[in-house]
C-alpha positions as semicolon CSV with decimal commas, in nm:
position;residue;x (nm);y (nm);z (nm)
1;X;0,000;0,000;0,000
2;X;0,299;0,174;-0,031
3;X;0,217;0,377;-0,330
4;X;-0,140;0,481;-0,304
5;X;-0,178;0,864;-0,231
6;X;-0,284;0,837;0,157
7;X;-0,470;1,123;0,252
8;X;-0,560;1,251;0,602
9;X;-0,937;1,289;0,718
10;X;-0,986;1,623;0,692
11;X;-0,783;1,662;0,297
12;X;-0,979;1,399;0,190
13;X;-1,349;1,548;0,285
14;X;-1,225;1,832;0,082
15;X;-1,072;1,609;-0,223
16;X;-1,396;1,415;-0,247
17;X;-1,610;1,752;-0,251
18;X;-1,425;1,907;-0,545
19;X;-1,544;1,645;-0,782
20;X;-1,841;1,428;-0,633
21;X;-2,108;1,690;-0,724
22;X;-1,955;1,756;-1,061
23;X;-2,012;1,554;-1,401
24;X;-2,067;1,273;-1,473
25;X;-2,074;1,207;-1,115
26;X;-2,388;1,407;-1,028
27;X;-2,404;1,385;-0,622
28;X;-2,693;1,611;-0,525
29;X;-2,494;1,962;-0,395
30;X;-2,709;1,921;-0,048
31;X;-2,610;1,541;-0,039
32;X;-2,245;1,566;-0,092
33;X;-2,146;1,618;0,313
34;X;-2,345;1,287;0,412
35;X;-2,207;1,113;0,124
36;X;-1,852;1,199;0,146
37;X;-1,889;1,081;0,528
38;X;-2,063;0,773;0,514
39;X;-1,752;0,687;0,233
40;X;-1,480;0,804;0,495
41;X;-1,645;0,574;0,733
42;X;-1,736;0,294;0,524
43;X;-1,307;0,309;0,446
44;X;-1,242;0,304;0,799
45;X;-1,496;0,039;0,932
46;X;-1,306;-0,235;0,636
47;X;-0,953;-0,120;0,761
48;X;-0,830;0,016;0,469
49;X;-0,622;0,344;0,433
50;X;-0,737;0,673;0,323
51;X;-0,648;0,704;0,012
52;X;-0,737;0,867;-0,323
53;X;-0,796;0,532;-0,498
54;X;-1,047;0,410;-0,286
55;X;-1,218;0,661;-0,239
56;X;-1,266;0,772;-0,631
57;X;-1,356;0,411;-0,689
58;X;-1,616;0,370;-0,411
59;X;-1,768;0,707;-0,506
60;X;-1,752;0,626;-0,895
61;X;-1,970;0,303;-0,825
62;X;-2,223;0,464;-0,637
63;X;-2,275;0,715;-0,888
64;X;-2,279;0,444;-1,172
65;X;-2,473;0,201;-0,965
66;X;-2,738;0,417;-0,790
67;X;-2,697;0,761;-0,880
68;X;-2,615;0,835;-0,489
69;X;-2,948;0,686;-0,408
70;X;-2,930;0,514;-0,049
71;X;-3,280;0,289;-0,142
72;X;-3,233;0,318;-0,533
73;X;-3,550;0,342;-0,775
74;X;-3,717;-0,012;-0,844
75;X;-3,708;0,092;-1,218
76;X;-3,479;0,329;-1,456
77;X;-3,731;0,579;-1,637
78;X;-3,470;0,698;-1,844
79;X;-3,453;0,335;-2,016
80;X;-3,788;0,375;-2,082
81;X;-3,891;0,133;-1,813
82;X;-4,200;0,186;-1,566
83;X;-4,358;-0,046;-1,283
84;X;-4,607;-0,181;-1,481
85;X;-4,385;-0,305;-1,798
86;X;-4,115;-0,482;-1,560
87;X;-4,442;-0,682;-1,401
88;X;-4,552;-0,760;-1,694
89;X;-4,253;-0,923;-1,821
90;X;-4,174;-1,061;-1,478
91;X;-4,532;-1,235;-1,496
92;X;-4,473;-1,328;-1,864
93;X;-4,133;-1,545;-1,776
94;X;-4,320;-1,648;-1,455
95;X;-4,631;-1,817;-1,676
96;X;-4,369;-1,949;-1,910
97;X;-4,165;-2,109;-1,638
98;X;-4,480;-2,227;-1,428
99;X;-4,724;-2,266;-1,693
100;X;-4,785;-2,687;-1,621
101;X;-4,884;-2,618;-1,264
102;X;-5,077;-2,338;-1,346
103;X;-5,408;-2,575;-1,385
104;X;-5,361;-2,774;-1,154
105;X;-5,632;-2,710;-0,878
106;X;-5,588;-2,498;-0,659
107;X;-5,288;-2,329;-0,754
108;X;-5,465;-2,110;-1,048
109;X;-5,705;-1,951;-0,776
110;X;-5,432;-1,900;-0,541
111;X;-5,228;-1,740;-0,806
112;X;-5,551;-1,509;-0,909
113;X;-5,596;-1,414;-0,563
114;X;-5,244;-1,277;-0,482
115;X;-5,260;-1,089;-0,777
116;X;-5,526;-0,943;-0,700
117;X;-5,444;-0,840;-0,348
118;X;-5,096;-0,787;-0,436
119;X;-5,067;-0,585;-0,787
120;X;-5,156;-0,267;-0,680
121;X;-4,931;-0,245;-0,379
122;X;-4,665;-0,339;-0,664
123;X;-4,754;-0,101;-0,900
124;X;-4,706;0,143;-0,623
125;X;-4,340;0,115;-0,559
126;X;-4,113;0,339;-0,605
127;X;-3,781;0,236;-0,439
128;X;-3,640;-0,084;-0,455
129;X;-3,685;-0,108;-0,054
130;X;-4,046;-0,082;-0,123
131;X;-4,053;-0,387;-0,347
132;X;-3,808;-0,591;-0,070
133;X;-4,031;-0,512;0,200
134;X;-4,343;-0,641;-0,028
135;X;-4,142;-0,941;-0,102
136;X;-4,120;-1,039;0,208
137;X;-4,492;-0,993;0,306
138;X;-4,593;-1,222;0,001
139;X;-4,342;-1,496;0,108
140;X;-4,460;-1,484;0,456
141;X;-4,841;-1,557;0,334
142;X;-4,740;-1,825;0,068
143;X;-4,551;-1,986;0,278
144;X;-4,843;-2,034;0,475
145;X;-5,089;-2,056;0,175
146;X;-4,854;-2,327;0,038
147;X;-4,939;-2,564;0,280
148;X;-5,263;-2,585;0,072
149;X;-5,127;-2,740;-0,224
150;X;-5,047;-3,076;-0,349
151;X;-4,679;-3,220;-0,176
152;X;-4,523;-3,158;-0,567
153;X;-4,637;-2,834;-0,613
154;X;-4,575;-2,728;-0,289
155;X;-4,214;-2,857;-0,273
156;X;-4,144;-2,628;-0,583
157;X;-4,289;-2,281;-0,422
158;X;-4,103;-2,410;-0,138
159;X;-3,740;-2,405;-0,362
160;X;-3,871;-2,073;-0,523
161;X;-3,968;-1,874;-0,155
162;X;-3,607;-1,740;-0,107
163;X;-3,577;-1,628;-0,415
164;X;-3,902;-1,438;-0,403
165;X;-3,771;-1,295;-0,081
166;X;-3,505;-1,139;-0,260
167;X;-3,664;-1,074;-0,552
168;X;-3,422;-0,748;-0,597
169;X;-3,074;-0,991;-0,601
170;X;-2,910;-0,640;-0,597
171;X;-2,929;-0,386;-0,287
172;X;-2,829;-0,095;-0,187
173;X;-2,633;0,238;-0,294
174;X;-2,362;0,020;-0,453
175;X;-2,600;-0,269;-0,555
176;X;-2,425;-0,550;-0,426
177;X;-2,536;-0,876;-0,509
178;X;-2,698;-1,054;-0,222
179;X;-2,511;-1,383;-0,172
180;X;-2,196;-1,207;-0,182
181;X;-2,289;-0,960;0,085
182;X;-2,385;-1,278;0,299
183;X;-2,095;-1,363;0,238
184;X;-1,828;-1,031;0,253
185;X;-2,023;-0,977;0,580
186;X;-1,986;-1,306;0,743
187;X;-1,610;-1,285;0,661
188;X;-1,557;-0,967;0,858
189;X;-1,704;-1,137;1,160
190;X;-2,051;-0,984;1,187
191;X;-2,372;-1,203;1,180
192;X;-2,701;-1,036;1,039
193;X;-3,013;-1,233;0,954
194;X;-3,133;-1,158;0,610
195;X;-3,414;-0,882;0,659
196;X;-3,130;-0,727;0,953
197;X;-2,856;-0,740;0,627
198;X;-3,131;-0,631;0,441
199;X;-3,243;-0,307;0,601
200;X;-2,870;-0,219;0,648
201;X;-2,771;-0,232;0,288
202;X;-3,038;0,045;0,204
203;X;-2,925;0,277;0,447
204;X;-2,652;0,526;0,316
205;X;-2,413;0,396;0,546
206;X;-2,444;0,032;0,521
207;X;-2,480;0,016;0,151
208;X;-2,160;0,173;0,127
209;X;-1,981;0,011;0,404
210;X;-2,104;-0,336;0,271
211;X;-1,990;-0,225;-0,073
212;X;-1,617;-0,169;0,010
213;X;-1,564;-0,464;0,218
214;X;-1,687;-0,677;-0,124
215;X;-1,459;-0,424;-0,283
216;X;-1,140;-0,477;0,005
217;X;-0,996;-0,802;-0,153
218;X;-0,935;-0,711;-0,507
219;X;-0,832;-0,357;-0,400
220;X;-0,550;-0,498;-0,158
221;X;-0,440;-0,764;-0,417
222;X;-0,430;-0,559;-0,717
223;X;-0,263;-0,264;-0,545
224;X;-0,012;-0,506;-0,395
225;X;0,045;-0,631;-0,833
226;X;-0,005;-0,316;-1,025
227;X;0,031;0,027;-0,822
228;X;0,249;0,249;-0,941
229;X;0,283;0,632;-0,896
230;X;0,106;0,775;-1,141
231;X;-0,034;0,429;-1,318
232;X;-0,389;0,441;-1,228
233;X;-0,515;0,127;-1,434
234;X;-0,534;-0,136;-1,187
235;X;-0,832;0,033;-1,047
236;X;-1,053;-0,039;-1,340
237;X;-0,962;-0,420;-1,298
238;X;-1,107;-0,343;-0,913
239;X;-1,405;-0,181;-1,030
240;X;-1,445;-0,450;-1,311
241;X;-1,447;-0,736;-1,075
242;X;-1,668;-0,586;-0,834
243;X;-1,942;-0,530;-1,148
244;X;-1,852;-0,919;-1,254
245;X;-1,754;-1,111;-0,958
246;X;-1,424;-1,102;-0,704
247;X;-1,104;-1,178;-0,906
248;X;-1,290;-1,249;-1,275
249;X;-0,982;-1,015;-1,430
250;X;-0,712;-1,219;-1,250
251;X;-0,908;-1,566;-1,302
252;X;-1,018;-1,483;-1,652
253;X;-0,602;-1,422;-1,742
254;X;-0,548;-1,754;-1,521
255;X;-0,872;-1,953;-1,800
256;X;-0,635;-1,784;-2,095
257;X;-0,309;-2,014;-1,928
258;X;-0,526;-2,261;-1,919
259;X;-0,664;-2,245;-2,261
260;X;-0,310;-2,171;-2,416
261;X;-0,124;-2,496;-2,229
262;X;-0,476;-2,731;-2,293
263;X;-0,519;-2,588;-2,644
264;X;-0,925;-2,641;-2,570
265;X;-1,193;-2,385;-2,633
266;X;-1,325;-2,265;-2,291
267;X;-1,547;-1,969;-2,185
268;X;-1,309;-1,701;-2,069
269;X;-1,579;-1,571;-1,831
270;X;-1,338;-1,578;-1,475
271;X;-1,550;-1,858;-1,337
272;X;-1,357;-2,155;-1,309
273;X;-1,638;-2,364;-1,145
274;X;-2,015;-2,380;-1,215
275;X;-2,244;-2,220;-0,906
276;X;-2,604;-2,281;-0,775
277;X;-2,825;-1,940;-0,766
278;X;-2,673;-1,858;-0,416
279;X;-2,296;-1,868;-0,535
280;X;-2,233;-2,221;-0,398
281;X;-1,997;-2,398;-0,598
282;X;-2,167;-2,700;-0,784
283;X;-2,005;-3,054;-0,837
284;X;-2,062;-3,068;-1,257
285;X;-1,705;-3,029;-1,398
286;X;-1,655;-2,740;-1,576
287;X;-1,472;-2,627;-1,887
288;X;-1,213;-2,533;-1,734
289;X;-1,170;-2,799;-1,439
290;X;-1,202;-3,029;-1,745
291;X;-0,903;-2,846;-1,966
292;X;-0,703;-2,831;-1,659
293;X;-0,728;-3,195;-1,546
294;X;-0,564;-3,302;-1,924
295;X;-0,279;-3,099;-1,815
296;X;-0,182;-3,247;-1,496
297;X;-0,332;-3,641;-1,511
298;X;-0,090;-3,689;-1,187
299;X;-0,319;-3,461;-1,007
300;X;-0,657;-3,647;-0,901
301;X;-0,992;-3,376;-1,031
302;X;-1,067;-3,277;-0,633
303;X;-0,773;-3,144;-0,601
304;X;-0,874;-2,952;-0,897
305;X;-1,190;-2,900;-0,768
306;X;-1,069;-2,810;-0,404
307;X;-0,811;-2,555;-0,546
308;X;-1,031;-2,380;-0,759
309;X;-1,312;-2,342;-0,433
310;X;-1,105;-2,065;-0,363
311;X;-1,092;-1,887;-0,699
312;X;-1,276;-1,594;-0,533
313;X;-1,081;-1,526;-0,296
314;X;-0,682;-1,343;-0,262
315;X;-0,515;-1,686;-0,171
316;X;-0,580;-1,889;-0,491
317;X;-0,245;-1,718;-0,589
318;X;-0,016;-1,907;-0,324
319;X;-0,202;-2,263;-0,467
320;X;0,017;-2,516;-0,517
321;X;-0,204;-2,531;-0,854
322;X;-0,144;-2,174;-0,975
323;X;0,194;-2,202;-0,941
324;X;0,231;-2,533;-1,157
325;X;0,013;-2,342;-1,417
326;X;0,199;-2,000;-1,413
327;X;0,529;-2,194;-1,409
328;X;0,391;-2,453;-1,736
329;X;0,289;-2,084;-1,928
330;X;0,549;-1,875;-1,907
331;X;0,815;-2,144;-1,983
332;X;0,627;-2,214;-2,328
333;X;0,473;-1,857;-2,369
334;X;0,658;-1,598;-2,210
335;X;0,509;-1,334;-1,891
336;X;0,149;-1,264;-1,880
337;X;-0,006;-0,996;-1,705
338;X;-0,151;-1,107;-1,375
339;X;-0,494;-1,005;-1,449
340;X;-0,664;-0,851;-1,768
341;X;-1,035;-0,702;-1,859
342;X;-1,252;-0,959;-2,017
343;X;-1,513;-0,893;-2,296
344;X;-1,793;-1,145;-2,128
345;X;-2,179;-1,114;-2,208
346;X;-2,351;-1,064;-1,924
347;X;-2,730;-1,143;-1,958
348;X;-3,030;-1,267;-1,803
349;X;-2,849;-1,505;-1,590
350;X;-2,658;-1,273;-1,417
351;X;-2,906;-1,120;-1,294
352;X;-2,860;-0,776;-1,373
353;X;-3,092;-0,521;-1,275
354;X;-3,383;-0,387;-1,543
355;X;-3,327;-0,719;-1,721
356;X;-3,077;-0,536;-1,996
357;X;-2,796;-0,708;-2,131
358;X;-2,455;-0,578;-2,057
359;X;-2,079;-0,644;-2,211
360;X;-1,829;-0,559;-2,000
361;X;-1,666;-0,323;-2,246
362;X;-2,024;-0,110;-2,199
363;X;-1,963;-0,132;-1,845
364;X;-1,543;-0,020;-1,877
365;X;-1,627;0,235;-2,086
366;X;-1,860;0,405;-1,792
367;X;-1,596;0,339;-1,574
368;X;-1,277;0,510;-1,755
369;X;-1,516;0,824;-1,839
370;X;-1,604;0,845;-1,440
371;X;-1,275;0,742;-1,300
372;X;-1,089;0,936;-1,546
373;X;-1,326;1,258;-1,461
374;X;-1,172;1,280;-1,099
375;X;-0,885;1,520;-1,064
376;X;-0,625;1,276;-0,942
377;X;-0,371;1,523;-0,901
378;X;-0,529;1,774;-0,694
């Protein structure tokens, strides 16, 4: 952390008001003073330094991800988007993905009735703690309702209730995906039930704080690789991987290794197992668990397995596996960099909010105009 500008408390409250109100970043003028606090403090509660480089980033993905919006708006009018057309197409895909059980007695009546007492409240919303806090009320009364219904159909609303319950997968002023808060959170030693985890991540403070700590291990890691005075670029492989997943630019250069030495087609996507819809790693062997296995047929495919389980986190790099493949590369091909930005689709199973389709290079490109907005040397 040696070369990150370090800032006191004080000079960085005035660094961060010079810009965060300006384009493109847009902070309302009579926000900025909360905003530029609950930043400061989100910094210090994940022990990391004040420094320019965190803060910029943190306060470039709030204004990209929420528009400095605490409990964010459950739809994006400027896409053209309103309540009732994300409804409808939620109902659509929920007819096409439930349409067998829809006549089954008594599960169309049940269905009728919710939306019914439901739909209005819906169309109502305006924030995407609104919807949450709807969410929840539904899945309370089907769970009871539930009990109603033949053992099949009832063991499938059953799979689908947490789901429902977080029917908006991202929260907060830095929309963090939910799993992965679980998750940054129970790292750092705190325990929250879901709605208490919840209810934090849209308030100003804990959507931030909760933000950075998902943010802490890629910023340590890649600062520890890349900074250099002056050389600002690791940050957009920081801010990359917290829009795609922790380490996707250092795993995605790791599938390129891997695709090079194998000489096999595989998705360069920086997921190098397969995951369940709460970020559990999944047995199936994957493309590149596969690929890698035909390098090394000494090494039995748990070992694989059990060395990729920690592909999202810092250590995978001290692996006894990494090594062998970083070692096997750059003996036949030369250096590589130690992480790079991918060009992966990311669609409707990501999850992403609006339902829109993304590629990264959409999402980069917001990033270098915001990042690159924010006088550095100031």
């Amino acid at each position: 952390m040696s070369k990150i500008q370090i800032l006191d408390r004080r000079a960085a409250a005035m660094w961060m008001s010079g810009f965060l109100s300006a384009k493109p970043l847009n902070c309302p003028s009579s926000e900025r003073a909360g905003w530029i606090e609950v930043i400061l403090q989100a910094v210090e509660r994940n022990n990391l330094p004040i420094c320019k480089e965190i803060l910029g980033l943190v306060a470039t993905i709030i204004s990209i991800e929420s528009g400095f919006h605490a409990d964010p708006p459950c739809v994006d009018p400027a896409g053209g988007q309103d309540m009732a057309s994300a409804l409808d197409r939620a109902e659509k895909q929920f007819l096409a993905q439930m349409g067998p059980i829809m006549s089954i007695p008594p599960v169309a009546q049940l269905y009728d009735r919710y939306r019914e007492k439901y739909l209005p409240s819906l169309l109502a919303c305006v924030t995407e703690g609104q919807v949450e806090t709807l969410a929840r009320q539904i899945t309370e009364d089907l769970k009871r309702d539930s009990t109603k219904l033949p053992d099949f159909v009832r063991k499938i609303v059953d799979s689908e209730l947490d789901r429902l319950r977080h029917v908006v997968r991202t929260k907060g002023s830095m929309q963090l995906n939910f799993p992965r808060a679980r998750r940054v959170m129970r790292d750092r030693g705190e325990r929250f039930s879901d709605e208490e985890l919840c209810s934090y991540m849209y308030s100003k403070l804990g959507g931030v704080d909760v933000g950075v700590a998902a943010l802490k291990p890629m910023f340590v890691q890649y600062a520890a690789k890349f900074a250099q005075p002056g050389d600002l670029s690791w940050l957009f492989l920081v801010g990359m991987d917290y829009h795609y997943g922790p380490f996707s630019s250092r795993n995605m250069m790791e599938q390129i290794r891997i695709r090079d030495l194998a000489n096999k087609k595989i998705a360069l996507d920086g997921d190098f197992l397969h995951y369940d819809t709460q970020a559990c790693p999944v047995t199936k062997d994957s493309e590149t668990l596969l690929a890698t296995a035909s390098l090394f047929p000494e090494v039995p495919k748990r070992e694989i397995f059990k060395a990729f389980l920690l592909e999202k986190e810092p250590h995978y790099i001290y692996t006894d596996l990494h090594v062998a493949i970083a070692d096997a590369h750059r003996q036949r091909f030369g250096e590589t960099p130690f992480a790079v930005v991918g060009d992966v689709r990311v669609g409707e199973n990501a999850k992403i909010k609006h339902g829109f389709t993304w590629r990264t290079k959409s999402y980069l490109k917001k990033l270098d105009r915001y990042l690159n907005s924010i006088p550095w040397d100031n």
